[in-house]
Every structure is written in C-alpha cells, then in structure tokens.
C-alpha positions in Angstrom: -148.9 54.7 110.7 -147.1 54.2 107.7 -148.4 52.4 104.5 -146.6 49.0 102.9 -144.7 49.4 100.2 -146.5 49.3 97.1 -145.5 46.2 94.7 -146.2 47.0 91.4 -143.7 48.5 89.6 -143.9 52.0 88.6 -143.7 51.0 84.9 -143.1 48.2 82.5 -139.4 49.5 81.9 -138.9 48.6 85.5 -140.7 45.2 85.5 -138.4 44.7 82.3 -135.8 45.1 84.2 -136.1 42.8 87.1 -137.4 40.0 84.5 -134.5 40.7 82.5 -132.3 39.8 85.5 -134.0 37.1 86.5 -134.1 35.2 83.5 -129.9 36.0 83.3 -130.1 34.7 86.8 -132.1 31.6 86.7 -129.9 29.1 85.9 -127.9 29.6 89.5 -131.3 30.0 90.9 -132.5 26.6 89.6 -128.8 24.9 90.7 -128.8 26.5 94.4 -132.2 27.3 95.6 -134.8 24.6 93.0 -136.8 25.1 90.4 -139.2 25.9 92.5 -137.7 29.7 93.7 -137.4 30.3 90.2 -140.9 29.4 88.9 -142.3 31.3 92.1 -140.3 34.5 90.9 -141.4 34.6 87.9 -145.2 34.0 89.1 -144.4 36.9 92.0 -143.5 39.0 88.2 -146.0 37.9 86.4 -148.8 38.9 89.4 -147.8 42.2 89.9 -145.7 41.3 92.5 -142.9 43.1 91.5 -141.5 44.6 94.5 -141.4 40.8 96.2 -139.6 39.6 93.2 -137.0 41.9 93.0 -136.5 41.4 96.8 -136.7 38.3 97.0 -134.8 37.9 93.7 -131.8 40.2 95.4 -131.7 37.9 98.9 -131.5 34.5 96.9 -128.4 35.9 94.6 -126.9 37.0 97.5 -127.6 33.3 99.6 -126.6 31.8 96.7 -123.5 33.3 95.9 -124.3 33.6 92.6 -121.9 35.7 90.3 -123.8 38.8 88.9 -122.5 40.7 85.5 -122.0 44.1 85.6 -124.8 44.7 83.4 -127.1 42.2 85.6 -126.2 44.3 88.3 -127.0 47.8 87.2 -130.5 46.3 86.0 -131.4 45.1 89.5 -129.7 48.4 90.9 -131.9 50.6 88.4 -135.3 48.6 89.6 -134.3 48.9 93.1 -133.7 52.7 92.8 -137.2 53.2 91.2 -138.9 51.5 93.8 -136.9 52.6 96.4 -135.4 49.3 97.9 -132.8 49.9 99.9 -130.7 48.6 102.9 -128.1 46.2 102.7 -129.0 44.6 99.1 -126.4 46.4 97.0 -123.5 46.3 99.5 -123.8 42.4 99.8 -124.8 42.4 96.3 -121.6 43.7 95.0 -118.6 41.1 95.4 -121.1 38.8 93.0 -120.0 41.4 90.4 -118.3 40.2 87.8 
C-alpha cells in the first residue's frame, strides 16, 4: 500500500515559488475560473496545502488557457520537480509559454 503524497512543501523556497506564480497568475484566474478559485488557492497555500495548490494551480492555467511567462513557468516547473508532480502538467503546460 502506498502512502498519499505529502502536501507540504519541502521548504519555504518552494512554497515561494508556487505563491509567486500564483499571484503572477491571478488575474486570468479571477477572469476565467472566479474569484473564488483564486481566494481558495491561496487558502490551499496559506494551509499547508501546498501540493493541492500547485496542482490545482497547474490544471486551472491549463483549462484556462492562460498565457504563462517563461519565468512563471520555470517557477511552477521548479515546485513541481521538488515535490515530484508529474504526468501530463508540463507538456500541456507549455504552449501557454510566452
């Protein structure tokens, strides 16, 4: 039997991270999905849900369409390597880049 994820972040550099690209983020967010996705990620952050955030963060950018900057990008990339989140994220995530 294999454990859950955890979802706290391994440090506050990574947590920075995924706040960072949230908050560069949030204005699509708001537009396409409501104020209420973005308030909810930033709770998900703010509770030591970090793994959920960045997840869920990643799957609304790429519902959204929403254009992603390079530097956005490696941010997310970097968070999702240190907590190992995989699968399809980055392959649909990069055509957003900008």
């Amino acid at each position: 039997m294999s454990l859950p994820p955890l979802q706290a972040a391994p440090d506050a550099k990574v947590v920075d991270s995924i706040r960072k690209a949230l908050t560069r983020s949030d204005e699509c967010i708001r537009e396409q999905s409501g104020a209420g996705v973005a308030d909810s990620l930033y709770r998900m952050l703010d509770n030591d849900l970090h793994r959920m955030a960045l997840e869920l963060l990643l799957t609304n950018l790429i519902r959204d369409r929403c254009p992603v900057t390079k530097e956005t990008y490696d941010l997310l990339r970097e968070a999702g390597t240190s907590m190992n989140v995989g699968g399809d994220y980055w392959e649909e995530l990069e055509p957003l880049v900008e």
